[in-house]
N, C-alpha and C positions, 0 to 999 in steps of 0.2 A: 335563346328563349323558346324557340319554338319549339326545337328538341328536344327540352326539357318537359312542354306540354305534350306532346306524342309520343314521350316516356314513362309521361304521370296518368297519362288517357290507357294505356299498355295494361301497365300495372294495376289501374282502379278494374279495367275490363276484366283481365288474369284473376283477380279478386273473385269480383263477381261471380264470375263462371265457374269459380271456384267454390264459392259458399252457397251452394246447394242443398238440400234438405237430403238428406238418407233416413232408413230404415232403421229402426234399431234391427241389431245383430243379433239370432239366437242364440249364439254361440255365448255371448257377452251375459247373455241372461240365464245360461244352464250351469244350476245348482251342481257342488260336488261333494266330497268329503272332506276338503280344503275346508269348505263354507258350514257343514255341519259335522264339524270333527264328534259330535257325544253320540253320534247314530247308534241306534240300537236295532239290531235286525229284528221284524217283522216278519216271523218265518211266514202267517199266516195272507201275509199279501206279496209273498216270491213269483215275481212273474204274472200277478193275480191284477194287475191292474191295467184296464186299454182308453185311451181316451176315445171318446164318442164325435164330442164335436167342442169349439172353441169361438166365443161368437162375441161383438160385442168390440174387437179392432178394428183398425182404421188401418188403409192402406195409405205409406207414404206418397205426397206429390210433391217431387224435385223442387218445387216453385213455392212451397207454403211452406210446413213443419215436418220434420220427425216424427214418425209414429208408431206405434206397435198393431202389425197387423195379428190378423187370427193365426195366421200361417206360420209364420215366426213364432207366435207364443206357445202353439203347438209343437212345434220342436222342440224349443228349449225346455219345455215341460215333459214332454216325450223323452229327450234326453237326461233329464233331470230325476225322470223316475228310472230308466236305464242304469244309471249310476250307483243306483240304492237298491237294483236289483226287483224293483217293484215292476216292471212294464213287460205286458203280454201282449207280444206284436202279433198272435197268429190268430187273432180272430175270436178266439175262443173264450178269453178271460172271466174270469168267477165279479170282477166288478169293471163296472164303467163310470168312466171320471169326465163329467160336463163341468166348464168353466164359461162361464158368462164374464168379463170386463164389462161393470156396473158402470164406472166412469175411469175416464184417464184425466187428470190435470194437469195443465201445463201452463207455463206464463209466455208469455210473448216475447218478450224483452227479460233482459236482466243480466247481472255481472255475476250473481249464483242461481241458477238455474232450479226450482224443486218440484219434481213431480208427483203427483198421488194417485194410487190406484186402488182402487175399490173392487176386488173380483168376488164370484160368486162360486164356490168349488162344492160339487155335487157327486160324491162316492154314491153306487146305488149297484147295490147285489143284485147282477141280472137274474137270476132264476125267482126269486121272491121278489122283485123289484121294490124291494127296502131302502130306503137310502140310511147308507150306515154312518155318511158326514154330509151335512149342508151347512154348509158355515159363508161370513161373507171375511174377507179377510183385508183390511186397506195395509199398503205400504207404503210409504214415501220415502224418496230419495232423492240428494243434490249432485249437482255438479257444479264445479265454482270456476271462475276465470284461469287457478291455477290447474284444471284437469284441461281443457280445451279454450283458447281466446275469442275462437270464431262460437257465436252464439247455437248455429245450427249445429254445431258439433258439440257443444255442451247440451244442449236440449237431446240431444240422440245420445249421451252417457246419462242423463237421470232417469231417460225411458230405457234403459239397458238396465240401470241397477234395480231402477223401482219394482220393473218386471222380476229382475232374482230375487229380492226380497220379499214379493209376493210369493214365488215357487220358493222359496226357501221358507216361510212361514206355515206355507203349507204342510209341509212334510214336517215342520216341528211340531205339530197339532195332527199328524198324522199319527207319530209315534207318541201322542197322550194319549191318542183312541185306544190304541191297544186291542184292538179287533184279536177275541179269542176264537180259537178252532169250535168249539161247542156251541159259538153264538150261530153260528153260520148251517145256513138250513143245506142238508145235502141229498136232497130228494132226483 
């Protein structure tokens, strides 16, 4: 009997220390071609796009919740326009992309997990300082018992996915803009 309890006390502790809160992954949350097979190139934003700043996340604490920090969202966003061929890492870029996270929602509990994000995405032509898109964009997304069992690990896939579906929304309402070459003041 005893050993039974100082196998069951083992195992709840291995538990425990096991079900920690993480980050979501940028990785998890960077848009591809996979995700929006109908791309249409934008020859007029090749390389034409830098993110400025990303504001508005929450950094995770091992001890509470999964979260999306700014840092991570930045990447996968940064990567996500990398992919599309949109992103100008040297400084110089014709636009800048500010992203506010409005709100993140998350439940606390649950056996399906649904997160919603509300962002704020801010295209603005640095030499006229135009913004050519301000839009606010929400996504939601689940994760259910069968994606992850442990709670903390389903709440850290609906903040993975919700975050791609936000950066995948984006760039679908990117390419409605249609930003022509003649619209764009080149003084």
């Amino acid at each position: 009997m005893k050993r039974t309890l100082i196998s069951l006390f083992m195992i709840l502790t291995a538990f425990t220390l096991n079900a920690c809160a993480t980050a979501a992954n940028p990785w998890a949350m960077t848009v591809d071609h996979n995700n929006l097979p109908e791309f249409k190139d934008q020859n007029e934003l090749k390389a034409a796009v830098g993110i400025d700043a990303v504001q508005g996340g929450d950094k995770t604490n091992p001890l509470w919740v999964s979260n999306i920090s700014n840092e991570d969202f930045k990447v996968a966003l940064n990567q996500s326009l990398k992919n599309f061929g949109y992103a100008n890492e040297q400084g110089d870029s014709r636009y800048k992309l500010d992203v506010t996270l409005l709100s993140v929602d998350q439940p606390l509990i649950g056996l399906d997990m649904t997160v919603k994000i509300t962002a704020r995405y801010v295209l603005t032509e640095r030499q006229s300082k135009q913004a050519v898109f301000d839009q606010q964009i929400f996504a939601q997304q689940t994760a259910t018992f069968g994606d992850a069992a442990l709670g903390f690990d389903r709440l850290k896939i609906a903040n993975e996915r919700a975050g791609k579906e936000s950066i995948l929304q984006f760039l679908k309402k990117l390419q409605e803009l249609g930003i022509k070459a003649q619209a764009i003041s080149m003084q």
